[in-house]
TORLODO-145707 format. One record per atom (N, C-alpha, C): residue in three letters; x, y, z; atom name. Coordinates in steps of 0.05 Angstrom, whole numbers, plus 5000, padded with zeros to 4 digits. Layout:
! residues N
resn, X, Y, Z, name
ALA, X, Y, Z, CA
...
//
This chain:
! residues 237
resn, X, Y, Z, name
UNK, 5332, 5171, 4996, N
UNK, 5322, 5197, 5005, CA
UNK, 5326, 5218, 4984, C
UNK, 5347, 5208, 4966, N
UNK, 5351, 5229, 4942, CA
UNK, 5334, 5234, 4920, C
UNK, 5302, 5224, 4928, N
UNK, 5282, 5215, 4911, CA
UNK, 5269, 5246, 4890, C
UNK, 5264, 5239, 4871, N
UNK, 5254, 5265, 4861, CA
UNK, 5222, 5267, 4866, C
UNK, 5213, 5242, 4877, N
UNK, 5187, 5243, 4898, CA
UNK, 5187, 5265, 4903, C
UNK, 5198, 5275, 4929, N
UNK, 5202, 5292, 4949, CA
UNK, 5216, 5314, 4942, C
UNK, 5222, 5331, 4906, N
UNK, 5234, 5347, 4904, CA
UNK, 5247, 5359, 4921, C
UNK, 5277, 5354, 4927, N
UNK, 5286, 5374, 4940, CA
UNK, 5319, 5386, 4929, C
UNK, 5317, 5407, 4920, N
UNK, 5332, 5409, 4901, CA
UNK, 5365, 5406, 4919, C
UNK, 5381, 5387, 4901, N
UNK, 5411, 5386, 4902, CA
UNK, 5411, 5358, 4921, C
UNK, 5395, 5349, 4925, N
UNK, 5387, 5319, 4935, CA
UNK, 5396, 5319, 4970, C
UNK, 5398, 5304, 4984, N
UNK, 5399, 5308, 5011, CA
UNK, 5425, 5297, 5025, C
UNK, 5447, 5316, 5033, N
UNK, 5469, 5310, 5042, CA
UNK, 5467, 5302, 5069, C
UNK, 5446, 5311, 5094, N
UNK, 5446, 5305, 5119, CA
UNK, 5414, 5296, 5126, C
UNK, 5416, 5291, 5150, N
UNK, 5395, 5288, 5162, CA
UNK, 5374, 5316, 5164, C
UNK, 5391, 5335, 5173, N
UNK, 5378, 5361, 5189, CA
UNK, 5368, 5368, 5159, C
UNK, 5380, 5369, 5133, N
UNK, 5379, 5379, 5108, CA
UNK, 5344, 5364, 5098, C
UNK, 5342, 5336, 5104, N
UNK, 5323, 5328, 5101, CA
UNK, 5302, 5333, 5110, C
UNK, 5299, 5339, 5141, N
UNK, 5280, 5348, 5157, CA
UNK, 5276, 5379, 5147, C
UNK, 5296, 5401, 5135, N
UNK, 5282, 5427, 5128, CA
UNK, 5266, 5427, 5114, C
UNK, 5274, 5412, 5091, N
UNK, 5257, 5404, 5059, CA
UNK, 5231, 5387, 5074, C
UNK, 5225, 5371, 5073, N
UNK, 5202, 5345, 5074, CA
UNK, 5190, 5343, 5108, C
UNK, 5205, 5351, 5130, N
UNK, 5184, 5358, 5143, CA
UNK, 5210, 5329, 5166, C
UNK, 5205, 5330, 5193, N
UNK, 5210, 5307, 5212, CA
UNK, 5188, 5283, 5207, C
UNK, 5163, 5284, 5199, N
UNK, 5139, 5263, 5207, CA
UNK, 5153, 5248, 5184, C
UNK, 5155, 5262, 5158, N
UNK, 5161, 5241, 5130, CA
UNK, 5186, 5225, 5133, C
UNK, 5202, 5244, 5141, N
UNK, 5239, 5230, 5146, CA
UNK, 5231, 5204, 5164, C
UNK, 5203, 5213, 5189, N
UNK, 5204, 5189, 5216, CA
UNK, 5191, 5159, 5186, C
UNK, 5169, 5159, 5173, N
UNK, 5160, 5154, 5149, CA
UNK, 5173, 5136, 5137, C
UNK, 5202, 5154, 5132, N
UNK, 5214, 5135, 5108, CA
UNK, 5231, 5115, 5123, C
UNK, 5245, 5122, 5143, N
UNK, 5257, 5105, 5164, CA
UNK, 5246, 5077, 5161, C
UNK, 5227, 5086, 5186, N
UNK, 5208, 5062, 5188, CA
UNK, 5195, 5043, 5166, C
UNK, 5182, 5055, 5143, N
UNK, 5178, 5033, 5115, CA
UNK, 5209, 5025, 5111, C
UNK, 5230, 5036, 5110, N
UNK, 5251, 5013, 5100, CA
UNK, 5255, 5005, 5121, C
UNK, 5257, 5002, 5155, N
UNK, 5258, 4986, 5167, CA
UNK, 5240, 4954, 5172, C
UNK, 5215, 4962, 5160, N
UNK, 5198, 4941, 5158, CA
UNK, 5206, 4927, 5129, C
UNK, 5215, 4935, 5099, N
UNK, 5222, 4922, 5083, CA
UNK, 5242, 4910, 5086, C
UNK, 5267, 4923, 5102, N
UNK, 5294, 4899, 5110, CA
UNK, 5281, 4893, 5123, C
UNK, 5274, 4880, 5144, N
UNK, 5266, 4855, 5167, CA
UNK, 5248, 4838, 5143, C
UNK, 5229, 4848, 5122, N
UNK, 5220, 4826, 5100, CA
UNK, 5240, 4818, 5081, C
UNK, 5267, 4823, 5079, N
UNK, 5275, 4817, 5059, CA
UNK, 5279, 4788, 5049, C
UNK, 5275, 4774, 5031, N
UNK, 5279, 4744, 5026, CA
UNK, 5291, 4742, 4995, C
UNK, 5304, 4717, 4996, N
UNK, 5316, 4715, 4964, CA
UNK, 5287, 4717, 4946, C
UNK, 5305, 4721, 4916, N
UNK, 5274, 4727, 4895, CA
UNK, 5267, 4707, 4883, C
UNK, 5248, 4698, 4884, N
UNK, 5236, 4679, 4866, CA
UNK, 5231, 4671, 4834, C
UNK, 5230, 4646, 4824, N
UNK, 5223, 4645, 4797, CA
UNK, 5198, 4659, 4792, C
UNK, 5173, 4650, 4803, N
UNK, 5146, 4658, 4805, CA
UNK, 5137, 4676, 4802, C
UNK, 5156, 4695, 4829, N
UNK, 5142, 4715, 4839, CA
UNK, 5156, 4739, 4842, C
UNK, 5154, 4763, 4823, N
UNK, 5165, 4777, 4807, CA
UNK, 5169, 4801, 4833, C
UNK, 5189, 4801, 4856, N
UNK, 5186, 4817, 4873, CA
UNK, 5195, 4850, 4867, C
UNK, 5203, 4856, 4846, N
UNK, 5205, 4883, 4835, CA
UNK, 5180, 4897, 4840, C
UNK, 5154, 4881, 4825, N
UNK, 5130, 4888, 4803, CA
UNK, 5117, 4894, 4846, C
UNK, 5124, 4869, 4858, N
UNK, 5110, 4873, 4881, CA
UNK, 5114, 4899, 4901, C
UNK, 5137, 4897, 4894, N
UNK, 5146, 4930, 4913, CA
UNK, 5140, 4956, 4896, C
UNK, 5140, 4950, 4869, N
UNK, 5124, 4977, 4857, CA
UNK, 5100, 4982, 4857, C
UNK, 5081, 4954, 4867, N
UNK, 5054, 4953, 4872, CA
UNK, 5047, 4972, 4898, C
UNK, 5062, 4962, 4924, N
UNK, 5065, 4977, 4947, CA
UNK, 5074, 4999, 4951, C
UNK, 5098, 5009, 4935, N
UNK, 5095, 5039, 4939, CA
UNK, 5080, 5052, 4930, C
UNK, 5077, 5046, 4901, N
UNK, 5047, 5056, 4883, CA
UNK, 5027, 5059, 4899, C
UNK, 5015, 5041, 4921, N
UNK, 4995, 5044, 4932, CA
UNK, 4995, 5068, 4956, C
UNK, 5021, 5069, 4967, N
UNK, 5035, 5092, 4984, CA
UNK, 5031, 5119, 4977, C
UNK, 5042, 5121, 4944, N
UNK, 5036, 5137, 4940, CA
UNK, 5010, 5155, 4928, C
UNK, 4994, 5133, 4925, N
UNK, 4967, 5141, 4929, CA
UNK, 4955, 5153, 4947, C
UNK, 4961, 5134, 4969, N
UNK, 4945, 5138, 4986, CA
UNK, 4948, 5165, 5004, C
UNK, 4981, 5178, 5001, N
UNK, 4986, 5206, 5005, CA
UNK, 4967, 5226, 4989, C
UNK, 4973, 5218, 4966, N
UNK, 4960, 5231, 4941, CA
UNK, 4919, 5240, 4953, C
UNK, 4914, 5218, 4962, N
UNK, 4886, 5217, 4974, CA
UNK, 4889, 5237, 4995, C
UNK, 4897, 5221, 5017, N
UNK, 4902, 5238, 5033, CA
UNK, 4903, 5267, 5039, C
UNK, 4917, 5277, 5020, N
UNK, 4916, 5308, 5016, CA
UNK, 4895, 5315, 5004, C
UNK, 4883, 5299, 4976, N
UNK, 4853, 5305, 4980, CA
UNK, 4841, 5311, 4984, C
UNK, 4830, 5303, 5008, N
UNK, 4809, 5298, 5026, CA
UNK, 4820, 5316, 5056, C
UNK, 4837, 5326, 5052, N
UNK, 4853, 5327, 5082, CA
UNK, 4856, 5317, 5098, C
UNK, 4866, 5301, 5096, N
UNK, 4876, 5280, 5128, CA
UNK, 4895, 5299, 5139, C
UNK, 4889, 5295, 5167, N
UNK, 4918, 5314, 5170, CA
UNK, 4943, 5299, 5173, C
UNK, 4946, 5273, 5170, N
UNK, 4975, 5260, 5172, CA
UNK, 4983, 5246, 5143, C
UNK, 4980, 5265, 5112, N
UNK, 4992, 5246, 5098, CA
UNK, 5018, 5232, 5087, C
UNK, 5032, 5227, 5109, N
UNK, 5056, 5219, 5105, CA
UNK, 5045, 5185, 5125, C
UNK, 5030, 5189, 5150, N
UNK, 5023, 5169, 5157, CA
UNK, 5011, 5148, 5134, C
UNK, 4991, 5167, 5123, N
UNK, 4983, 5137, 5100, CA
UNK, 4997, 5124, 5078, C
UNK, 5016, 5146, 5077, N
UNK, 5046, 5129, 5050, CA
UNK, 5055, 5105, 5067, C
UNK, 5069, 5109, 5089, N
UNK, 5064, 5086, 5108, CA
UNK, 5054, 5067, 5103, C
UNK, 5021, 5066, 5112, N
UNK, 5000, 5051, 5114, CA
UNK, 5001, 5030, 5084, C
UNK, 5009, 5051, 5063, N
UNK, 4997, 5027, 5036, CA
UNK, 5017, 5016, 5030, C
UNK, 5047, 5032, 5036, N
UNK, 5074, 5015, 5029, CA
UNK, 5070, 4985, 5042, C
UNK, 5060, 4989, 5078, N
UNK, 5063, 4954, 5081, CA
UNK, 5036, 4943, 5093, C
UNK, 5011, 4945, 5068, N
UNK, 4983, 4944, 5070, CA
UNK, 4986, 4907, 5067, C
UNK, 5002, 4899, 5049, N
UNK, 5009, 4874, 5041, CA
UNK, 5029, 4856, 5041, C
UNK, 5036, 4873, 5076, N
UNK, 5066, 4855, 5082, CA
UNK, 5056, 4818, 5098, C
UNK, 5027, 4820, 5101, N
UNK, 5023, 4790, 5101, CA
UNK, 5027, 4769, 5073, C
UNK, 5028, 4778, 5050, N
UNK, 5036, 4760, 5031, CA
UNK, 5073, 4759, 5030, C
UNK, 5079, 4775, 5039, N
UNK, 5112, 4767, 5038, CA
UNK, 5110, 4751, 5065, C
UNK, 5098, 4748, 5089, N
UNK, 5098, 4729, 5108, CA
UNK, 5090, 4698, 5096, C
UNK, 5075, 4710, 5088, N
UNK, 5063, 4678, 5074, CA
UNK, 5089, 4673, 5049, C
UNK, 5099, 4684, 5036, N
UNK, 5129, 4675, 5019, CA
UNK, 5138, 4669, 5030, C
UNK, 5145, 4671, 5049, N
UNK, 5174, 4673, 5067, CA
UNK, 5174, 4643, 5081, C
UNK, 5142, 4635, 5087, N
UNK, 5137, 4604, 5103, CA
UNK, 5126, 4593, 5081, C
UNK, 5120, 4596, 5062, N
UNK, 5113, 4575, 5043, CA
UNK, 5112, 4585, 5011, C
UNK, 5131, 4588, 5001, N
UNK, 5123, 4603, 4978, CA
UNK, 5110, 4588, 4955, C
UNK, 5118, 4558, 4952, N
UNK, 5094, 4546, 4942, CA
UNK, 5069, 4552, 4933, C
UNK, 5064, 4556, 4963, N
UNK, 5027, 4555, 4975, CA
UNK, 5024, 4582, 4951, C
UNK, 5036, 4600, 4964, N
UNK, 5038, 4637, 4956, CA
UNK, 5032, 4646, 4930, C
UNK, 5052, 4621, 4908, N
UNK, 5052, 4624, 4880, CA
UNK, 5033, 4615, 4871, C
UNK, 5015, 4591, 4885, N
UNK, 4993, 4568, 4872, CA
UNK, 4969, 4592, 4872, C
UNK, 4977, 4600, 4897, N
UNK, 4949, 4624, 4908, CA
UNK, 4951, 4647, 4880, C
UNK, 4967, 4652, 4879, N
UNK, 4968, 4671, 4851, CA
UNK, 4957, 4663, 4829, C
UNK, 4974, 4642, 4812, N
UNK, 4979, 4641, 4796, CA
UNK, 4940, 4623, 4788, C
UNK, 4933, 4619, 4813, N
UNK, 4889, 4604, 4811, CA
UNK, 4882, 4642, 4810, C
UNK, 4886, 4658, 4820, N
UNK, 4881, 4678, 4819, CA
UNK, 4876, 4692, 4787, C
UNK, 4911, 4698, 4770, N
UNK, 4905, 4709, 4747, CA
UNK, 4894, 4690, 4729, C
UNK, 4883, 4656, 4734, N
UNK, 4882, 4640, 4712, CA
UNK, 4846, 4646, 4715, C
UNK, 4835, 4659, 4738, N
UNK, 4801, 4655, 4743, CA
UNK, 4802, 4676, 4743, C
UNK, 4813, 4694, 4734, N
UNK, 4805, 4730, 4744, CA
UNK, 4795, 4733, 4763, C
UNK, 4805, 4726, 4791, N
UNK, 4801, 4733, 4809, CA
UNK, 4821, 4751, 4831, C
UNK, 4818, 4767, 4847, N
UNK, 4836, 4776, 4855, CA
UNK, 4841, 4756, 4878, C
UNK, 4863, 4766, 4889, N
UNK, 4889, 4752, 4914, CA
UNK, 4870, 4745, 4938, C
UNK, 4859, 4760, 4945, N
UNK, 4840, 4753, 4968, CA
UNK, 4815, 4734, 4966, C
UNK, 4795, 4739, 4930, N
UNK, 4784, 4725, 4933, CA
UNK, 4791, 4695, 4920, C
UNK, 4824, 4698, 4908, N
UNK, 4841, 4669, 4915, CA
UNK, 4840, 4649, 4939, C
UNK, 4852, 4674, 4954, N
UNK, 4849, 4660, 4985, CA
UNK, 4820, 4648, 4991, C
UNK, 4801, 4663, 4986, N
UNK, 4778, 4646, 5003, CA
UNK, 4765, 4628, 4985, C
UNK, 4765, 4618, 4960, N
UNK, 4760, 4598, 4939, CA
UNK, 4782, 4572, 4949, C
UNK, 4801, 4579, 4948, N
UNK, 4823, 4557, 4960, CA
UNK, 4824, 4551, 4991, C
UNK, 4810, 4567, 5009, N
UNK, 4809, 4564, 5045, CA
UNK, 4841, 4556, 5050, C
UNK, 4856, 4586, 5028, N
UNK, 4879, 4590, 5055, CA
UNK, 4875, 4619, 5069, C
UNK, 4896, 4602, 5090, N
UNK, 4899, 4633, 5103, CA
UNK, 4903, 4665, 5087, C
UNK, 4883, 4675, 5093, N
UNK, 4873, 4708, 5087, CA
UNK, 4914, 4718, 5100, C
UNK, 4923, 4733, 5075, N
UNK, 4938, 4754, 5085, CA
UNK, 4937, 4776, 5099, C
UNK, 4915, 4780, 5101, N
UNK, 4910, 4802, 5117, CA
UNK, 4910, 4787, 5149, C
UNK, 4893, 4773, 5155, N
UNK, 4897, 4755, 5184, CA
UNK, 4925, 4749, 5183, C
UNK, 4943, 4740, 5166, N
UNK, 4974, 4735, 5171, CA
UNK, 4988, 4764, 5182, C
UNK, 4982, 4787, 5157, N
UNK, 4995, 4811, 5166, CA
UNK, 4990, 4818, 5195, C
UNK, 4965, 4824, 5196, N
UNK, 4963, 4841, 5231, CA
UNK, 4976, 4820, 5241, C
UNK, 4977, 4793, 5250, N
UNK, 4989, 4781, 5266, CA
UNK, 5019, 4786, 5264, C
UNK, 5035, 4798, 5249, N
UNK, 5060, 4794, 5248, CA
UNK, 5060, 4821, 5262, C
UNK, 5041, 4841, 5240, N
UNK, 5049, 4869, 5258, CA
UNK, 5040, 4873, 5289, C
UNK, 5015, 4863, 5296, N
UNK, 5014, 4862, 5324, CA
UNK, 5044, 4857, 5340, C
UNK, 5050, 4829, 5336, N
UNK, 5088, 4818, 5340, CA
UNK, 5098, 4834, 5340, C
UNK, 5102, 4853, 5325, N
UNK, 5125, 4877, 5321, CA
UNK, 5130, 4900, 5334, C
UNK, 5093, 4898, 5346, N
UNK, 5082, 4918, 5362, CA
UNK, 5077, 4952, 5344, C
UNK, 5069, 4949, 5312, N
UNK, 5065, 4969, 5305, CA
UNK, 5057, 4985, 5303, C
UNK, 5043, 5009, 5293, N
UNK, 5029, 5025, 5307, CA
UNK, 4998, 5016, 5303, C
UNK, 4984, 5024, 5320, N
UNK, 4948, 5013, 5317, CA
UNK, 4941, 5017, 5292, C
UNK, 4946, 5040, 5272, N
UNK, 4941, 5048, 5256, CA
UNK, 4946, 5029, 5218, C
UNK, 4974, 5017, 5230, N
UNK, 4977, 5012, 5212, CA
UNK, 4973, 4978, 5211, C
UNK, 4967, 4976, 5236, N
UNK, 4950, 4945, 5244, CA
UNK, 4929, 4939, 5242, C
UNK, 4907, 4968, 5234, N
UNK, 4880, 4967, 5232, CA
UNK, 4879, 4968, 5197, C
UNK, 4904, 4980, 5176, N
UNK, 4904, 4976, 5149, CA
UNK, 4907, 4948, 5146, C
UNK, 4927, 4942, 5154, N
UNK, 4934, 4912, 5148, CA
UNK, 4920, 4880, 5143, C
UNK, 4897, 4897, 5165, N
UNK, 4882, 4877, 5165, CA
UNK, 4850, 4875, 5157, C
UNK, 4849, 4906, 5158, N
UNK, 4819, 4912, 5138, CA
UNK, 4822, 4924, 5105, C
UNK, 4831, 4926, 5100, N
UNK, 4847, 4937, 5070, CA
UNK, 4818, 4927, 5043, C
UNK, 4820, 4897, 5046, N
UNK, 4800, 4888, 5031, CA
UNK, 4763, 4893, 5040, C
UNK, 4765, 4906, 5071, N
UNK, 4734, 4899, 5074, CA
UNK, 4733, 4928, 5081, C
UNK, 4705, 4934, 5059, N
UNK, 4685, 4958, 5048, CA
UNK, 4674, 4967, 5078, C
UNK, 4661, 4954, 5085, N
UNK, 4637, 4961, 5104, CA
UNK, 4652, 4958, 5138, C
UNK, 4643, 4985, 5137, N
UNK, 4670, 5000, 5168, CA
UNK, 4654, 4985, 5194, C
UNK, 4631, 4966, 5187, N
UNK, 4626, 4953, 5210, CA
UNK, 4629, 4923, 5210, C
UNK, 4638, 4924, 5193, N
UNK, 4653, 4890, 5190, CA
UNK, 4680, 4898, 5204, C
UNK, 4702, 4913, 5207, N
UNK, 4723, 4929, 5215, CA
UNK, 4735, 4916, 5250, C
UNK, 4717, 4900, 5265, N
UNK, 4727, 4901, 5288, CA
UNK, 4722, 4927, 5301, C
UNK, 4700, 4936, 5302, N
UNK, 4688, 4956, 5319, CA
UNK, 4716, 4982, 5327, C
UNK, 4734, 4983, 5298, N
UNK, 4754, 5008, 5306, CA
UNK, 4733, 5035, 5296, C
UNK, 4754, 5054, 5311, N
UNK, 4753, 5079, 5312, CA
UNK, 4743, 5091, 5281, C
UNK, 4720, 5115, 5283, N
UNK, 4719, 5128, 5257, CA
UNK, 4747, 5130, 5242, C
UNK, 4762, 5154, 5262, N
UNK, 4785, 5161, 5250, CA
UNK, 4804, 5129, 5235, C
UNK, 4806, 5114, 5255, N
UNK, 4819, 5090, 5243, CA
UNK, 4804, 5070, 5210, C
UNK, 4779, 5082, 5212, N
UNK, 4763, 5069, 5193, CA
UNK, 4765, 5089, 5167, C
UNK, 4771, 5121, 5171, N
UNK, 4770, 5129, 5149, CA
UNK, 4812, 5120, 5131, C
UNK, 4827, 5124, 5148, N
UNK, 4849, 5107, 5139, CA
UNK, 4845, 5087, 5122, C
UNK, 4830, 5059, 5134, N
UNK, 4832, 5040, 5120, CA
UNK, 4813, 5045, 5090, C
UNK, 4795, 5070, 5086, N
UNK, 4779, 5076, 5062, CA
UNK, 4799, 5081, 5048, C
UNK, 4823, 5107, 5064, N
UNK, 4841, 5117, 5033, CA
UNK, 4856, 5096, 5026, C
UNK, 4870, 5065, 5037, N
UNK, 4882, 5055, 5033, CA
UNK, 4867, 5032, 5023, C
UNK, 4837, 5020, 5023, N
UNK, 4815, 5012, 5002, CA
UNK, 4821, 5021, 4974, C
UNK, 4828, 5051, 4980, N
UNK, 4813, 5067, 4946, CA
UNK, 4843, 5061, 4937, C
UNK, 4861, 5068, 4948, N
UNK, 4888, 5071, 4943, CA
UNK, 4896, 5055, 4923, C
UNK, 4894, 5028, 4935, N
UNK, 4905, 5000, 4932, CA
UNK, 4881, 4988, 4901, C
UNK, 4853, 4989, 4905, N
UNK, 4839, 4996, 4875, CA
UNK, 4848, 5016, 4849, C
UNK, 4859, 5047, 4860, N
UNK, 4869, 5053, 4840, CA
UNK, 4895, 5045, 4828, C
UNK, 4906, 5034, 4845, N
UNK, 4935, 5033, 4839, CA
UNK, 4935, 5004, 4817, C
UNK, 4919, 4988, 4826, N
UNK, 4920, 4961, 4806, CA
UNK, 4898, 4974, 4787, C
UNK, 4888, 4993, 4778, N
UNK, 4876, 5005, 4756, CA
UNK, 4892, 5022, 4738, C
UNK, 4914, 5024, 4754, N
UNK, 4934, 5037, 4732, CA
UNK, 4952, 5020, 4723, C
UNK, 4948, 4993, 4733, N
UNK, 4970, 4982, 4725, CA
UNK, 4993, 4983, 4732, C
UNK, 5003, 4997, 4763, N
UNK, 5022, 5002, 4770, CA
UNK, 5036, 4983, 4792, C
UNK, 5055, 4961, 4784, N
UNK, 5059, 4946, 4802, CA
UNK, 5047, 4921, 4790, C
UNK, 5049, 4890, 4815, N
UNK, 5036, 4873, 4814, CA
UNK, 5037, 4861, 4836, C
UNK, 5013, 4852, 4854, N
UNK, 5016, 4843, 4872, CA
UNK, 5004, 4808, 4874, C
UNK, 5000, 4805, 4861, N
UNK, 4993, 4778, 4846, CA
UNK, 4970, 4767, 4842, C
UNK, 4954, 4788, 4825, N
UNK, 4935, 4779, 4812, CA
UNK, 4927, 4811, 4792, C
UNK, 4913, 4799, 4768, N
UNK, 4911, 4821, 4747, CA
UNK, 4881, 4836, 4745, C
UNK, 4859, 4830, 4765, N
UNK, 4842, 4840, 4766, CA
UNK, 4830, 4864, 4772, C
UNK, 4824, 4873, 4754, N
UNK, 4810, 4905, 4767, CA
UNK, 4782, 4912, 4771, C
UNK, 4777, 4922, 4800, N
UNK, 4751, 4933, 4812, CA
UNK, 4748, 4958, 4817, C
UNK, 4730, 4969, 4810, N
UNK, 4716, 4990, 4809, CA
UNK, 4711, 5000, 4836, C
UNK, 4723, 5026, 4841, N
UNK, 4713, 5042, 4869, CA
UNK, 4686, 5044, 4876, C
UNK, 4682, 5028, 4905, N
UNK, 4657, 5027, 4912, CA
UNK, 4646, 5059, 4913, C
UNK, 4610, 5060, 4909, N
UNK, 4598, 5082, 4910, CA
UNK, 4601, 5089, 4941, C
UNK, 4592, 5080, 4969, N
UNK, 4591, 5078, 4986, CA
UNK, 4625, 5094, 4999, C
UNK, 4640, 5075, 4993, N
UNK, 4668, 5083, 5003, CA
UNK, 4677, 5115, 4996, C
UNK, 4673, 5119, 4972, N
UNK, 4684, 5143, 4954, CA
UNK, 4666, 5173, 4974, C
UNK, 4631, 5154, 4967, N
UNK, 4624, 5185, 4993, CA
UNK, 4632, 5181, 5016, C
UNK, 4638, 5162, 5028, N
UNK, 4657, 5169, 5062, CA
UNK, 4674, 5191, 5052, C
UNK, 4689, 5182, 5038, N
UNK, 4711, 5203, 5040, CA
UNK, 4710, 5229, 5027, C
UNK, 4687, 5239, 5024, N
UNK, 4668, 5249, 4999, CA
UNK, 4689, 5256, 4979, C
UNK, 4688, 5247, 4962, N
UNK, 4699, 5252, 4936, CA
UNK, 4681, 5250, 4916, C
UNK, 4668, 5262, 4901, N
UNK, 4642, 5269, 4884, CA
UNK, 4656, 5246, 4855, C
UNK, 4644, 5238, 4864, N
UNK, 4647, 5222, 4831, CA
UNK, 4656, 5226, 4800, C
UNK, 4631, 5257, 4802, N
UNK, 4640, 5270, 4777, CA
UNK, 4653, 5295, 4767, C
UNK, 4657, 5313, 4796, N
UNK, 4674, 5328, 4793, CA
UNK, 4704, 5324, 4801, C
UNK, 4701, 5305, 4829, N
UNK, 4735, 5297, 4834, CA
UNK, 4746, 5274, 4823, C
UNK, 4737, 5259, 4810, N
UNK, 4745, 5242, 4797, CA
UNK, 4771, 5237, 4786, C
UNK, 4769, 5249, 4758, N
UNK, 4790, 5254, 4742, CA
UNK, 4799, 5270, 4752, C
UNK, 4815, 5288, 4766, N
UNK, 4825, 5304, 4775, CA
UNK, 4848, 5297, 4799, C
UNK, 4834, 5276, 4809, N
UNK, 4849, 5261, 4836, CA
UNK, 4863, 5236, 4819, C
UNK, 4855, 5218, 4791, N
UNK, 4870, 5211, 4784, CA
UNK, 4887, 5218, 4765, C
UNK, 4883, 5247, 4766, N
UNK, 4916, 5263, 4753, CA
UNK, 4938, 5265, 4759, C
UNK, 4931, 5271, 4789, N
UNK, 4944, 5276, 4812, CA
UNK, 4960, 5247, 4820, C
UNK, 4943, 5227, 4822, N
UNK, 4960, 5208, 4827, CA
UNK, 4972, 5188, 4795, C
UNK, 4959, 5197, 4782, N
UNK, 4989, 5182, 4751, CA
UNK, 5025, 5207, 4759, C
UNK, 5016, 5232, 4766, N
UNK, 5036, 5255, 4763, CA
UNK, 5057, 5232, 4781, C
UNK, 5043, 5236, 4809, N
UNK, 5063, 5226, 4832, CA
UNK, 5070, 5202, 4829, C
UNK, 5061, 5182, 4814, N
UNK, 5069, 5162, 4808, CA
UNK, 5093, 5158, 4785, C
UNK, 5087, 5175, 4772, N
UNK, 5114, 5185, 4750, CA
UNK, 5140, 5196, 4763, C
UNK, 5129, 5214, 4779, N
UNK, 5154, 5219, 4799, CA
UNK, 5165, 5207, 4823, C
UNK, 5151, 5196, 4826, N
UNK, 5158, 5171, 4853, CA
UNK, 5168, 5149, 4832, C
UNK, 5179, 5146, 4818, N
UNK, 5196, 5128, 4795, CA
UNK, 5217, 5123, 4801, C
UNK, 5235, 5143, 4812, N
UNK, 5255, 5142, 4828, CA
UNK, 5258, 5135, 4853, C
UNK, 5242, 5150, 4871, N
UNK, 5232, 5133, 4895, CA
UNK, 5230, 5101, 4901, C
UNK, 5212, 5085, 4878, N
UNK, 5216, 5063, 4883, CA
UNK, 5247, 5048, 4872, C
UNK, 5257, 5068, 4848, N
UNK, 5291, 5041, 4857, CA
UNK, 5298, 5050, 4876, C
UNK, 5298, 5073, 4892, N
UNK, 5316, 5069, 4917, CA
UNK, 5308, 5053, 4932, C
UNK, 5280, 5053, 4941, N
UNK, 5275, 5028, 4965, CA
UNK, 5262, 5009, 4954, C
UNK, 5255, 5003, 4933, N
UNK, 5242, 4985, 4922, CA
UNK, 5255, 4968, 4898, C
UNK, 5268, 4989, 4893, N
UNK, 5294, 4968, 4864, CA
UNK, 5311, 4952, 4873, C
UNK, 5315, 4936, 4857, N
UNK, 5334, 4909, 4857, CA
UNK, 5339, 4897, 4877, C
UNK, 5314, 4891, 4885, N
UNK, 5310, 4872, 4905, CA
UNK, 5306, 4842, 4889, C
//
């Protein structure tokens, strides 16, 4: 909580101290993402470099705040949420087979392909169909059951007929999760980089050529300062 993320000067001695600075929604936020990372916790692997993977996920968290504010969502503390555990179905799939998990990777960075379209070249199970199923189980919130499991798919009517509001979520956490493996930030197991769809970027209208560079200033800054952020909940694991 003593993150320099969340500037708050002289770092945070209490609860109440936290909620003046950063707000009750963020404090409810950070709770809950480390309650979902301890219930994933598993020993670390040769393979599978789980540092690079949790800096992949907050990285994408903190994107997707970063967007968020953007564009105005009005809940961006909800979408830090959303991208921290956008890809808690590949630690499901570690956790029951990590084998499978590493092979799925490691066909991934050898074909430049990314993780998902690993999965469907090899006909295993999609992480995303693993994730919502776990989070459904957990009973999480709709919101972050509707990222989990559309994250990779563009077109908001492939989606399972959810909500606008729930469909523009899964765009910032689309763009989120593209920029964040374009900066190189993190690794979630595969090295491929795609280009922000035209389509997605005007949902959320973000002009191509004027917000562009500007929104990824914004998010290299917070990414620099969320550095700290991830050893607390994300280091040395």
């Amino acid at each position: 909580m003593n993150s320099a993320y969340y500037a708050i000067p002289g770092g945070v001695s209490s609860l109440a101290r936290a909620i003046s600075y950063i707000g009750f929604d963020t404090v409810h936020q950070l709770v809950l993402s480390t309650s979902i990372i301890n219930a994933l916790e598993f020993p670390q692997g040769e393979s599978f470099d789980l540092n690079k993977f949790w800096e992949h996920s907050i990285g994408v968290g903190i994107a997707a705040e970063t967007l968020a504010k953007f564009v105005r969502h009005p809940s961006p503390s909800d979408m830090f949420t959303c991208g921290l555990v956008h890809d808690m179905g590949k630690i499901a799939m570690y956790m029951t087979d990590a084998e499978e998990m590493v092979r799925i990777s490691d066909h991934a960075v050898a074909n430049n392909l990314s993780y998902f379209e690993a999965e469907e070249v090899m006909e295993a199970p999609h992480h995303t169909v693993v994730g919502q199923m776990l989070a459904e189980k957990w009973n999480l919130p709709t919101l972050i059951q509707a990222v989990i499991k559309n994250h990779h798919q563009k077109d908001p009517r492939m989606r399972g007929g959810i909500s606008a509001e729930l469909s523009q979520t899964v765009d910032i956490i689309y763009i989120a999760n593209l920029f964040t493996h374009a900066l190189k930030f993190g690794k979630s197991g595969h090295n491929k980089i795609l280009g922000a769809p035209k389509d997605v970027m005007e949902r959320l209208r973000i002009d191509a050529q004027k917000d562009f560079k500007p929104l990824i200033k914004d998010i290299k800054v917070n990414l620099e300062r969320g550095e700290e952020f991830i050893r607390v909940i994300g280091g040395g694991r």
